[in-house]
Wavefront OBJ file of the C-alpha trace (Angstrom):
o trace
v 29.277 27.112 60.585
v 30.828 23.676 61.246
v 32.130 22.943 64.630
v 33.103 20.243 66.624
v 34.952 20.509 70.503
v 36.732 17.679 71.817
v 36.586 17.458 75.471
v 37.550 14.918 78.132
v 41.424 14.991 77.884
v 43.873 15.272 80.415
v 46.665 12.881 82.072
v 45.680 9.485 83.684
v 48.092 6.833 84.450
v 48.930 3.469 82.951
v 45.673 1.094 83.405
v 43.392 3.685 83.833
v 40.550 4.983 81.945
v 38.945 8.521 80.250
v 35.996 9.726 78.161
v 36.459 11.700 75.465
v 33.299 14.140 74.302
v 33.199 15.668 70.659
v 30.103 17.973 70.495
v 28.869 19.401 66.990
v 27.035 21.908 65.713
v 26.523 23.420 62.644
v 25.157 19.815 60.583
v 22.960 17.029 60.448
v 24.476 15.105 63.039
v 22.657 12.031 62.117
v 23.812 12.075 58.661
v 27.658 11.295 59.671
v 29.594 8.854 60.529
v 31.960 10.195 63.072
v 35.398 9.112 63.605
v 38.342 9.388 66.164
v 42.026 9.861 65.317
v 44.918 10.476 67.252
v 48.454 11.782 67.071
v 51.585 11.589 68.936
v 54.482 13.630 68.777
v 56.571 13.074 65.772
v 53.892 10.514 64.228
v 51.652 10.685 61.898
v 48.221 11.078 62.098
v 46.074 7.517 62.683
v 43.201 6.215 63.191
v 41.422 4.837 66.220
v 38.044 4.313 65.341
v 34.390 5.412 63.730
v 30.779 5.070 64.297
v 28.896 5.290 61.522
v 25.011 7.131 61.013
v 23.552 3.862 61.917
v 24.893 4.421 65.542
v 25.212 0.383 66.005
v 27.934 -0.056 63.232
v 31.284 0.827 64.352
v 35.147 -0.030 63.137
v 37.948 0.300 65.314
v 42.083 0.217 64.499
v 42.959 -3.440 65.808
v 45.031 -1.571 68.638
v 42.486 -0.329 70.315
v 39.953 -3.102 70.262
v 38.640 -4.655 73.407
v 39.885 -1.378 75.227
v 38.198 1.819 73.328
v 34.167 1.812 72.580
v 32.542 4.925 70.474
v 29.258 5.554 70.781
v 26.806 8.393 69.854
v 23.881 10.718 71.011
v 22.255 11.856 68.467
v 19.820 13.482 70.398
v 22.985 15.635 71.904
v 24.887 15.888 68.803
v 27.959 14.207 70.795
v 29.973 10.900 70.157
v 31.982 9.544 72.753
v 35.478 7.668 73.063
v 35.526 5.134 76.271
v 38.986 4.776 76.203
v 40.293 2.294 78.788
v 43.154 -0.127 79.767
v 45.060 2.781 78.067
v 49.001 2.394 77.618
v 51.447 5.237 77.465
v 51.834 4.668 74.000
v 47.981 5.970 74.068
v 49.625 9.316 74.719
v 48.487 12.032 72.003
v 46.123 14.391 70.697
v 42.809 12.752 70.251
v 40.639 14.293 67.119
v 37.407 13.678 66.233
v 35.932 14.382 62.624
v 32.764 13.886 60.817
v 32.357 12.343 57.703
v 29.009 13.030 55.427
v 27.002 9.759 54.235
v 27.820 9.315 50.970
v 28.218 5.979 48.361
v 31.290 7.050 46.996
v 32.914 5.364 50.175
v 32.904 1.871 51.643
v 33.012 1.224 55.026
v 36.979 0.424 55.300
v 37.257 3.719 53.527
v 36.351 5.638 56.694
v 39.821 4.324 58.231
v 41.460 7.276 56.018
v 40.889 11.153 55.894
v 39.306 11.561 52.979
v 35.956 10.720 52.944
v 35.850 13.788 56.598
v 34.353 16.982 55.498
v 34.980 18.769 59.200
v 37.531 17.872 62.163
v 37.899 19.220 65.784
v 40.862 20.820 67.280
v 41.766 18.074 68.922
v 42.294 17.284 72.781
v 45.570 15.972 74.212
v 45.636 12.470 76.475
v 48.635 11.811 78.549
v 49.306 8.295 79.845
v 51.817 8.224 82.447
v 53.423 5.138 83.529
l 1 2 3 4 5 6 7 8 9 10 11 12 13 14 15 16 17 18 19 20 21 22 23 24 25 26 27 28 29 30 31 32 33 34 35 36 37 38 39 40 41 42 43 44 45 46 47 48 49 50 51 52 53 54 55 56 57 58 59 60 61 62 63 64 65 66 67 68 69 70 71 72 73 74 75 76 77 78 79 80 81 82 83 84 85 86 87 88 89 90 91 92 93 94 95 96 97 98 99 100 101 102 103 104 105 106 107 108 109 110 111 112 113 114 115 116 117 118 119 120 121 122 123 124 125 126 127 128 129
């Protein structure tokens, strides 16, 4: 059985900075690229950024570069979100998923939900200004 558990959330205010955790179990963790999304109330759900298998390739929303980094331990079967700078309209719930390699999907194409085969419950992040 699939899991992954967000951790790291909480309330910080405006300027500051948190680390998210997603820790999974139940698959190859090497074998996906692993991806952050976020929603706020009333919004959609969007996405903030992925590392893929390679662990040095990553692709972030344009709102969030220069302020979030994801990286991965693949000896841990974690990935990380450094999220700093962050802005209260960083407030939401913070999911991560994981997407299995496959060539049906470019890079870009790991921006959207579909090519994610398991997602967490998400965590919620509070920016107060």
């Amino acid at each position: 059985q699939v899991q992954l558990v967000e951790s790291g959330g909480g309330l910080v205010q405006a300027g500051g900075s948190l680390r998210l955790s997603c820790a999974a179990s139940g698959l190859t963790f090497g074998s996906y690229a692993m991806g952050w999304f976020r929603q706020a109330p009333g919004n959609e759900r969007e996405f903030v950024g992925t590392i893929f298998w390679t662990g040095s390739d990553t692709d972030y929303a344009d709102f969030v570069k220069g302020r979030f980094t994801i990286s991965r331990d693949n000896a841990k079967n974690t990935v990380y979100l450094q999220m700093n700078s962050l802005k209260p309209e960083d407030t939401a719930v913070y999911f991560c998923a994981a997407g299995r390699v496959s060539s049906s999907y470019g890079s870009r194409s790991y921006r959207f939900n579909q090519p994610y085969n398991y997602w967490g419950q998400g965590t919620q992040v509070t920016v107060s200004s």
